[in-house]
C-alpha positions in Angstrom: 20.6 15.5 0.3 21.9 18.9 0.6 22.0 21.2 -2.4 24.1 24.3 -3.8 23.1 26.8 -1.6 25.2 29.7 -3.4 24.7 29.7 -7.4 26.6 33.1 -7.2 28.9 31.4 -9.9 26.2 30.9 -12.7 25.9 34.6 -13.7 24.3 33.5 -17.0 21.3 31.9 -15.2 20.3 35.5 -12.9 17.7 37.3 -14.3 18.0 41.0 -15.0 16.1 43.4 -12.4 14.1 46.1 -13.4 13.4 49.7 -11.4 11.2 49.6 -8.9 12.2 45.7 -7.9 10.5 44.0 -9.8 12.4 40.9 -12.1 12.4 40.5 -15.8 10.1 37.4 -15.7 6.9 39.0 -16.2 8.5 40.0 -19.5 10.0 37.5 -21.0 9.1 36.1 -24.4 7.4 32.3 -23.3 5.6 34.7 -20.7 4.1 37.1 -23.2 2.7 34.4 -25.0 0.9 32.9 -21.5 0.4 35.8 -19.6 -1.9 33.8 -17.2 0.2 30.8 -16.7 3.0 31.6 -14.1 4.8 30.1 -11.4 2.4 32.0 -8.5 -1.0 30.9 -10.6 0.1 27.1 -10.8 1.0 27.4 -7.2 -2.6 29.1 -6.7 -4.1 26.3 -8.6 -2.0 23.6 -6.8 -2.6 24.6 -3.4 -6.0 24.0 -2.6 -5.4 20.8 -4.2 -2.6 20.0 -1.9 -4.9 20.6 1.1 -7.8 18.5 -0.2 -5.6 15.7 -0.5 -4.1 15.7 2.8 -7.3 16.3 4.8 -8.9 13.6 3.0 -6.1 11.0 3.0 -4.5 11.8 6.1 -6.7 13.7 8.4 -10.0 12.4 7.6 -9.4 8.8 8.1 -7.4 9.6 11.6 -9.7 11.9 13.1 -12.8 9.4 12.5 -10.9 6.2 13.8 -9.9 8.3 17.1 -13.2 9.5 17.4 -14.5 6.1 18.0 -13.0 5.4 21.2 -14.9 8.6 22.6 -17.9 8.4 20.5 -18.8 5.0 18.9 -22.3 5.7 18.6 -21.2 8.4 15.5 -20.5 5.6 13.2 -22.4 2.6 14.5 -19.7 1.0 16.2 -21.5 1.1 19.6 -24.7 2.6 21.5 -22.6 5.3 23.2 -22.4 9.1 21.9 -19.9 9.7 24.8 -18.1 7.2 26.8 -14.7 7.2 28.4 -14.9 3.1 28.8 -12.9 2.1 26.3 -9.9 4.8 27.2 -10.1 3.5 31.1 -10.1 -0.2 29.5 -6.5 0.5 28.0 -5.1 0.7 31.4 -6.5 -3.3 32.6 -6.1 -6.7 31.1 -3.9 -7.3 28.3 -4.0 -4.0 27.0 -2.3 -2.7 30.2 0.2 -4.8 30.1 1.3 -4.6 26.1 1.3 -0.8 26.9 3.4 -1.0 30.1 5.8 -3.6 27.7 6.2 -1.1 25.2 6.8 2.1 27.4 9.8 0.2 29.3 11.1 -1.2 26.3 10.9 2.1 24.3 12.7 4.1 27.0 15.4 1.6 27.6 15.9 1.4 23.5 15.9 5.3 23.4 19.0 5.4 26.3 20.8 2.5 25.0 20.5 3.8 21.6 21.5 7.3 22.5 25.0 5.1 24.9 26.1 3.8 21.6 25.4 6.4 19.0 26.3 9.3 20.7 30.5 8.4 21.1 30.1 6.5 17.2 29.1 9.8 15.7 31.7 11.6 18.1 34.7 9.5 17.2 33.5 9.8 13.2 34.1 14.0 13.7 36.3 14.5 15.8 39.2 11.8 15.2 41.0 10.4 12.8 38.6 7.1 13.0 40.0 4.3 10.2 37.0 3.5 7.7 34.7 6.3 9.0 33.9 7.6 5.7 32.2 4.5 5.1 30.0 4.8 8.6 27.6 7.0 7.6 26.7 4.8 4.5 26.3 1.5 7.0 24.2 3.8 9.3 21.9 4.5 6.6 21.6 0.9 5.5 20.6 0.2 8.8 17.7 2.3 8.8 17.0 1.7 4.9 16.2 -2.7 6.4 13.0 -2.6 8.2 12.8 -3.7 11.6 11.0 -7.0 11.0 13.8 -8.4 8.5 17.3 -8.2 11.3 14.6 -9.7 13.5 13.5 -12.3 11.7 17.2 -13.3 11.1 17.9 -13.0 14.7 15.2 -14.9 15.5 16.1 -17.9 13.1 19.1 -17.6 14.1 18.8 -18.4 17.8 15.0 -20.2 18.2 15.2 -23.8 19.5 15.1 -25.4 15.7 17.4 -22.4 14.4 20.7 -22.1 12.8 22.8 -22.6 15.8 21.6 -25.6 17.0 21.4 -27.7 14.3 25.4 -26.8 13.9 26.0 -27.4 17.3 26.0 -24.3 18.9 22.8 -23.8 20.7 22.6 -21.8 24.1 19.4 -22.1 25.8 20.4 -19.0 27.3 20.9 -17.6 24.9 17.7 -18.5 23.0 15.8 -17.4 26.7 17.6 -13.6 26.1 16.7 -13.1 22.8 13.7 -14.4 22.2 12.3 -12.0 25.1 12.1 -8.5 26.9 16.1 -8.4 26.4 16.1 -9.4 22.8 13.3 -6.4 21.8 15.2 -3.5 23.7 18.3 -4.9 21.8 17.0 -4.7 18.2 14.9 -1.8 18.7 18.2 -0.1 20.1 20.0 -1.2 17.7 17.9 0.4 15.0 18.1 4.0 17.6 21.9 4.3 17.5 21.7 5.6 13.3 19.1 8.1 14.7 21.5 8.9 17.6 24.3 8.8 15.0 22.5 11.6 12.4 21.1 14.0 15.2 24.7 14.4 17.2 26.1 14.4 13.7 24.3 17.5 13.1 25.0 19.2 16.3 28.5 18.3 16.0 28.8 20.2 12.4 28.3 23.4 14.4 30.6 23.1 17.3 33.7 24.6 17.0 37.2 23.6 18.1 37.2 26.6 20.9 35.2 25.2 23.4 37.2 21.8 23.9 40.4 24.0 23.7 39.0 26.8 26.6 38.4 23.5 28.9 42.1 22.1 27.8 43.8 25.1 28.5 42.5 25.3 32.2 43.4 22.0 32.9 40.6 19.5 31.9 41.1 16.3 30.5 40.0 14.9 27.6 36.5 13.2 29.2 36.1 16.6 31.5 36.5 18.6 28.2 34.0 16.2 26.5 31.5 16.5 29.6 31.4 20.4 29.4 31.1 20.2 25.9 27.7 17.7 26.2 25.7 20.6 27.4 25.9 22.4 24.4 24.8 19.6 22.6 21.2 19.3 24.5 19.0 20.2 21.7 20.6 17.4 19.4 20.9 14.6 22.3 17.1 15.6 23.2 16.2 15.1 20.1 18.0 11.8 19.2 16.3 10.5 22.7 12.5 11.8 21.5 13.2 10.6 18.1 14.7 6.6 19.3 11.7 6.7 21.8 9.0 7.7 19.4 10.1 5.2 16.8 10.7 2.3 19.1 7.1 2.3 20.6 5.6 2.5 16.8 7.6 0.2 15.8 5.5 -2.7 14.3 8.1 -5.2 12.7 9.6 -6.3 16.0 6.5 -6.2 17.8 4.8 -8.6 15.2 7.8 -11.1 15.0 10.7 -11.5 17.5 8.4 -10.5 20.5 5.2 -11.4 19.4 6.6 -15.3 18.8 8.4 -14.8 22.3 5.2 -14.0 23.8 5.8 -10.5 24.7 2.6 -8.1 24.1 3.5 -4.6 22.9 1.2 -2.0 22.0 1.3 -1.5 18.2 0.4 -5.7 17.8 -2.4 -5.1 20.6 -4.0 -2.4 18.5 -3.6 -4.8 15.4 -5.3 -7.3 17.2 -8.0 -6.0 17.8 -8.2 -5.0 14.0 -7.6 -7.9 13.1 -10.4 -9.9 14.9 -13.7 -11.1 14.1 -15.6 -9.0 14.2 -13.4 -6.1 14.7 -12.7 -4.2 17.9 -12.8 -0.6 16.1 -13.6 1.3 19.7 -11.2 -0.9 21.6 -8.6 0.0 18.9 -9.1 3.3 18.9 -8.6 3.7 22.6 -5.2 2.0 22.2 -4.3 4.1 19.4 -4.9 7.6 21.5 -2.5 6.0 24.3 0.3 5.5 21.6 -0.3 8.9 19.6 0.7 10.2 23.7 2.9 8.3 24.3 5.0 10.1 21.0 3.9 13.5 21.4 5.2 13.4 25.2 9.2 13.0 24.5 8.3 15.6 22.2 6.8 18.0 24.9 9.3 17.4 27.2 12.1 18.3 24.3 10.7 21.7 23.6 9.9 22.4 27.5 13.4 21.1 28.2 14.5 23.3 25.9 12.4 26.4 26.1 13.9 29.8 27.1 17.4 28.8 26.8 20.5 29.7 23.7 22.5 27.8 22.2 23.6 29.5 19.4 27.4 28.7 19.2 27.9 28.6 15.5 29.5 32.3 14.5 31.6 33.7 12.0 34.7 33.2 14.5 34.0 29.5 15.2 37.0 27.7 14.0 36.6 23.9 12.6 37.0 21.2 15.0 40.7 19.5 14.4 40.5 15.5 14.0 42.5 14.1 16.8 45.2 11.2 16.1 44.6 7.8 17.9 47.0 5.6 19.1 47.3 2.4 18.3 45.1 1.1 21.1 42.7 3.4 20.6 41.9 3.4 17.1 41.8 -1.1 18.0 39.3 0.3 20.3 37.2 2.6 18.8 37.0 0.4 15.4 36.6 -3.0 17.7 33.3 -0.9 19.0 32.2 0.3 15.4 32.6 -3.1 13.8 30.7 -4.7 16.9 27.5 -2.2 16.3 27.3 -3.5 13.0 28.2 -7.2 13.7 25.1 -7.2 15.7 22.8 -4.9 13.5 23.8 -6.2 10.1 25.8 -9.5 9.9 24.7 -11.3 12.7 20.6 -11.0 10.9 22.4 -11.2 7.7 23.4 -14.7 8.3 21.0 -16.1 9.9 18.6 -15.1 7.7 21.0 -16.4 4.5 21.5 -19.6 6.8 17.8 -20.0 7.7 16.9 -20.2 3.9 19.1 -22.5 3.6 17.4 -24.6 5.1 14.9 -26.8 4.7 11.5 -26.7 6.5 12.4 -29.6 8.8 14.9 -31.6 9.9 17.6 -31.4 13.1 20.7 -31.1 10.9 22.7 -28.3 8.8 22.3 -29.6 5.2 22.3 -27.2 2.8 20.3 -27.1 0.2 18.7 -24.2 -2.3 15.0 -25.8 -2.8 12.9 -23.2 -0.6 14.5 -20.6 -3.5 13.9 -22.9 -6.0 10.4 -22.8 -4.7 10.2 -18.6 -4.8 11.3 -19.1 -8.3 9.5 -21.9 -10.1 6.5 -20.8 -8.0 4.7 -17.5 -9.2 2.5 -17.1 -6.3 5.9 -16.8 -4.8 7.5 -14.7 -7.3 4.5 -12.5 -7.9 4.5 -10.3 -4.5 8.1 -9.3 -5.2 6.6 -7.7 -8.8 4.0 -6.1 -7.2 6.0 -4.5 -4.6 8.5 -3.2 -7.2 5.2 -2.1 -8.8 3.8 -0.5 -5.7 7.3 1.2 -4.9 7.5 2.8 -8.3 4.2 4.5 -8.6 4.0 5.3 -4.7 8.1 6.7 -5.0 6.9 8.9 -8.2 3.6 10.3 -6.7 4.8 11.3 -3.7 8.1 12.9 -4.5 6.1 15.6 -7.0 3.5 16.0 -4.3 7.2 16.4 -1.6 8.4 18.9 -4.1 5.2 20.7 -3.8 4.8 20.9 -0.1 8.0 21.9 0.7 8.2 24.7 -1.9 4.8 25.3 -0.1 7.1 25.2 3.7 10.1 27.2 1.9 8.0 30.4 1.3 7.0 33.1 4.0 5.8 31.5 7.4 1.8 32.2 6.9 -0.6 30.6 8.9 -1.7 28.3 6.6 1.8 27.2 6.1 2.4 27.1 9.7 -0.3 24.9 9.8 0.8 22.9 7.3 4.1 22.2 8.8 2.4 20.6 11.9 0.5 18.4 9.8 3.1 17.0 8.2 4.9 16.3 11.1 2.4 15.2 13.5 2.1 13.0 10.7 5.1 11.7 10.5 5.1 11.1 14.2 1.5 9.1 13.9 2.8 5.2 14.0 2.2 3.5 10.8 0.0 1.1 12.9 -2.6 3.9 13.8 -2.6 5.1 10.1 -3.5 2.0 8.7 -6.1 1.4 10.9 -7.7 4.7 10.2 -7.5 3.5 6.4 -9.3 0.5 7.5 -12.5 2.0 9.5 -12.7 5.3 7.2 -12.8 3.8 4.0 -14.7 0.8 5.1 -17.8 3.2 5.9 -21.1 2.3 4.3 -21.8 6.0 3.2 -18.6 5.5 0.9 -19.8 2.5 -0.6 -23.2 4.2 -1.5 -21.1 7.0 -3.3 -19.6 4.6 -5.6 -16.2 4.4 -3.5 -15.7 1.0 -3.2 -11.8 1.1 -2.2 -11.5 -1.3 1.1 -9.6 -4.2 0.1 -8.3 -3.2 -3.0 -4.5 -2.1 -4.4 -5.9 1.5 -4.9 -6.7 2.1 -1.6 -2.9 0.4 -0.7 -1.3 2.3 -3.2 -3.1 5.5 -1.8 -2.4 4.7 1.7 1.3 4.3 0.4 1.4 7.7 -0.7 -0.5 9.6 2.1 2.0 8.0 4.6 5.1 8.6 2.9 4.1 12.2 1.6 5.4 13.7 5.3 8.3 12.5 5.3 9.0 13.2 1.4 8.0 16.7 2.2 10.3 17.5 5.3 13.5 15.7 3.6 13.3 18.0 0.2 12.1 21.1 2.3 15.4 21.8 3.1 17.2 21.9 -0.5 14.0 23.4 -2.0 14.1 26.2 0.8 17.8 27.0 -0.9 16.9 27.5 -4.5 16.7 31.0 -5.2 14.1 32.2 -7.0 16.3 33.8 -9.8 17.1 30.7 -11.3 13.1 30.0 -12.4 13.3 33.9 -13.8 16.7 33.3 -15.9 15.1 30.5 -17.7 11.9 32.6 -18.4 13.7 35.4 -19.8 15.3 33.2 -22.2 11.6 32.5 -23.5 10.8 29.1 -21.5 7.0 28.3 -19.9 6.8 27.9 -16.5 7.2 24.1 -16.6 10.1 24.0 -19.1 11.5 27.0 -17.3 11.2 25.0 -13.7 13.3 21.8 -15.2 15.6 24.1 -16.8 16.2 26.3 -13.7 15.3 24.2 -10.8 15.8 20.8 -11.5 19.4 20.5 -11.8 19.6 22.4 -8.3 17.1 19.4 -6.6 18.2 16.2 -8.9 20.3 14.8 -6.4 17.7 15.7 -3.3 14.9 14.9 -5.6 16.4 11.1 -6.3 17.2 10.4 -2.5 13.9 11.1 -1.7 12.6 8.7 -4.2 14.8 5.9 -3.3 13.9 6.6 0.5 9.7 6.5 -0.1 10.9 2.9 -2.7 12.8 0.7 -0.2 10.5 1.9 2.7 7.3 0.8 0.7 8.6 -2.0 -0.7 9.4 -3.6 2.5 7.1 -1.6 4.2 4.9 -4.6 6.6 2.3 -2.5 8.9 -0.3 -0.8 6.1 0.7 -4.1 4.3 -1.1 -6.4 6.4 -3.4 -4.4 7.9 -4.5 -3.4 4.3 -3.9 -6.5 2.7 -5.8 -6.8 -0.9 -6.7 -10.1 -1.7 -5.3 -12.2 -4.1 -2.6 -9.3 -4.5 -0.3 -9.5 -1.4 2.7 -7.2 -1.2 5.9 -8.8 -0.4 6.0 -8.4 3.3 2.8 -10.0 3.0 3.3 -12.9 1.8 6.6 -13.7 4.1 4.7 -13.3 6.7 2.1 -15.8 5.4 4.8 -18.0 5.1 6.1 -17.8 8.2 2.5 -18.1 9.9 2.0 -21.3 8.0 5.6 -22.6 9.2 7.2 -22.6 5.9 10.1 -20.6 7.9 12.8 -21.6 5.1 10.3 -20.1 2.1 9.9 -16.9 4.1 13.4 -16.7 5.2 13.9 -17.2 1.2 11.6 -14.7 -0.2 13.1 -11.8 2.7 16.7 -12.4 1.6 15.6 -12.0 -2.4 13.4 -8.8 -1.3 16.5 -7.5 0.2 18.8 -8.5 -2.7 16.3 -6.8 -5.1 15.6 -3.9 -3.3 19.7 -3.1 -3.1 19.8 -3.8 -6.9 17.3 -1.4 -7.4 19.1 1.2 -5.5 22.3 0.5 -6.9 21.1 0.8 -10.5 19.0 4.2 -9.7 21.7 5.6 -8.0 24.3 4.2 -11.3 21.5 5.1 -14.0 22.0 8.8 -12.3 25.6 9.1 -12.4 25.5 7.8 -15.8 22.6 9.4 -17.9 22.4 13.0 -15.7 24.2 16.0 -17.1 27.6 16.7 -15.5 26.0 19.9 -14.1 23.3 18.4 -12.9 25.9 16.0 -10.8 27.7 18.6 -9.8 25.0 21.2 -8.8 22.5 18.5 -7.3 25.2 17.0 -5.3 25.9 19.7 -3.3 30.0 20.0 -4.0 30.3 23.1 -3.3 27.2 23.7 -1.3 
């Protein structure tokens, strides 16, 4: 998602300077004509707007669902203004223990995830790895599935009427270790190691070939060289460990299938429980949600304490590039053996049981196979319909919130204020917040009779999902585009100006072809997270007009497994299409120079 940082080589496109400092814009012929509408008024205009919109779709509807668990009384949920029950009440009984399952289970994801990723991304920089140009594309498709579909082909892979035993291999020891503790730390780690794989990625980019050579030359083998270079690394291995740990114990998709069917209690389904119940637990919720909120900012405190005080700045104008080193034979059998394992298990492996499963009919004790449960998605619009309306709901949410990520970053890219300052912590404290908490802050805000009286009759409608959508994906937009925005120079707006464009034509002109690329990753990232996005789905479920992930899990509820199964792999197959022909449609309708500035080639 990079972008050119250097347009040095487009001397056409620089505007002229004038004494005193000051560019040509103010002057030029579209801004003579407009005098009032310029770059800094719309951002004047814009901003307030930004703010609104984030404290009333993001901070509003958190702050008042955690104020509940200290102060039901505010919004009728209880007799209590002040009351510390419900927080002690997190630590007994059920809660307690889907807390304890999730802290365990997070931290042992997090280490296993950080075993495995940390000597994948190595061997992809620093040797000569076969195939490893096409690692970092698997990685991303790893992340780009969410959680719930590799688990729910895991699951019907190996569950005592699965796949497996109906051809004849079926391990009851197998069914015991996934369907249980062991099963959830390995698919939650399995979805860690691409987070592993980006951070030391990054870190690695900076390292240089000296340091490995110093400890060489004084005698150090290859391992000893590789364990005085780890060190160095600490910022990037900290931060792959707080980001696996932080996304493991919000993690709803494997909490709400594989471990909720193996009877395993995690946090992030407790707190949806008690949503979900009649008549909801709002204070008991709330409680739980505080602990979880904790339980991510603390890998986070103890990064920045960890590394607080210390350097380590080693990227110079003398660092030399790291040299790939040649395997042997045995080794590269190794190292690719490894590689092709990680993604056996993370991608094939729930690939083909969930292909298999949907194979399958409903019931029956043999392998037979047969295509009725997708004849059933297909000749069955209330089967067919949820896939439309998540393509819908993708679309719209994709193309809001990449112009409001475009705004915010720009917003992040200019001079550290307070305001921005403070605006960076919102967004990522809000990207932190687990998707669980957020909906159920959607769910109590918006649900509030003062609302209704207003003539805001959202709850339970596709607005309020749509918007929800959008207000959860914005943070993430924002901090992937802040980086390429924070790169376009503010000369290329001015050239297009002085050749007598307005401030909007002058912006596509200018800036556009700089951010196409980073502007149409972003897009397809807030799509195919929305359209098989599952927490805000369910918990904000409209009726009659269920998303996708919705309407699987219906299925799957109702034990009509090989419909579910069905409708997953075609929401899959669909939301690769739909990549693949965005991605195509912008090789093959952008300019060449936007291709070749957006992507970054010489960047």
């Amino acid at each position: 998602m990079s972008t050119l940082a250097d347009q040095s080589h487009l001397p056409s496109l620089q505007a002229p300077s004038e004494p005193g400092g000051r560019g040509a814009s103010n002057h030029a012929p579209g801004a003579a004509r407009r005098p009032g509408l310029t770059v800094a008024r719309v951002g004047s205009l814009l901003r307030p707007s930004l703010w609104i919109l984030l404290v009333l779709l993001i901070l509003a509807p958190c702050a008042c669902f955690l104020v509940l668990a200290i102060s039901p009384r505010l919004f009728d949920q209880g007799p209590q203004w002040l009351t510390f029950g419900y927080l002690r009440g997190v630590f007994s009984g059920g809660n307690a223990l889907a807390l304890t399952n999730s802290l365990w289970v997070s931290s042992a994801a997090a280490g296993l995830g950080l075993a495995v990723g940390f000597p994948i991304a190595w061997a992809t920089h620093r040797t000569q790895l076969p195939g490893r140009r096409l690692i970092v594309g698997g990685m991303w498709l790893v992340l780009i599935l969410p959680s719930w579909i590799p688990s729910l082909g895991w699951q019907r892979l190996v569950q005592p009427d699965g796949v497996l035993t109906r051809i004849g291999l079926g391990s009851a020891l197998l069914t015991h270790a996934i369907m249980g503790p062991f099963g959830v730390v390995l698919l939650l780690a399995l979805r860690a190691v691409p987070f592993t794989y980006l951070a030391i990625s990054v870190g690695l980019g900076g390292l240089g070939q000296e340091f490995e050579d110093a400890a060489r030359i004084h005698g150090a083998t290859r391992l000893q060289a590789l364990r005085m270079v780890a060190p160095i690394l600490a910022p990037a291995i900290f931060s792959a460990v707080a980001i696996n740990f932080a996304e493991s114990i919000s993690d709803f998709g494997v909490a709400s299938t594989l471990a909720f069917n193996s009877h395993f209690p995690m946090a992030t389904y407790q707190l949806y429980a008690s949503i979900n119940n009649f008549p909801p637990q709002f204070p008991s919720a709330a409680a739980q949600a505080w602990l979880l909120v904790a339980a991510v900012a603390l890998p986070l405190a103890v990064q920045a304490k960890a590394l607080r005080g210390r350097s380590y700045a080693v990227l110079s104008g003398r660092t030399r590039p790291a040299r790939r080193r040649a395997l042997t034979v045995p080794q590269k059998l190794t190292y690719s053996g490894a590689v092709c394992a990680f993604f056996t298990l993370a991608l094939a492996v729930p690939a083909f049981g969930a292909v298999s499963g949907s194979l399958l009919a409903d019931y029956g004790a043999s392998f037979q196979v047969s295509f009725v449960n997708y004849r059933q998605v297909f000749d069955n619009s209330g089967l067919s319909a949820p896939l439309e309306r998540s393509l819908i709901f993708g679309v719209i949410t994709a193309s809001i919130t990449v112009v409001g990520g475009v705004i915010a970053a720009r917003l992040l890219a200019r001079r550290r204020t307070r305001s921005t300052k403070l605006l960076d912590f919102l967004l990522l404290a809000s990207v932190a917040l687990p998707a669980v908490v957020f909906g159920a802050g959607y769910i109590f805000a918006y649900n509030l009779p003062f609302l209704s009286s207003l003539g805001l009759d959202l709850y339970q409608t596709t607005t309020l999902l749509v918007v929800a959508y959008v207000a959860s994906s914005l943070p993430t937009n924002a901090r992937v585009l802040v980086g390429a925005v924070s790169q376009v120079q503010p000369s290329l707006h001015d050239a297009a100006r002085t050749h007598g464009a307005g401030p909007i034509r002058a912006w596509g002109l200018g800036v556009l072809p700089a951010l196409s690329r980073p502007i149409v990753m972003a897009w397809l990232l807030t799509f195919t997270g929305v359209f098989l996005e599952l927490p805000l789905s369910q918990l904000l479920d409209p009726p009659g007009a269920s998303p996708v992930s919705v309407a699987i899990q219906n299925n799957l509820g109702n034990y009509h497994f090989g419909v579910g199964i069905a409708q997953a792999v075609m929401a899959v197959v669909v939301a690769l299409v739909a990549v693949l022909l965005v991605l195509g449609g912008y090789r093959l309708l952008a300019p060449r120079g936007w291709r070749r500035i957006g992507g970054g080639s010489r960047g």
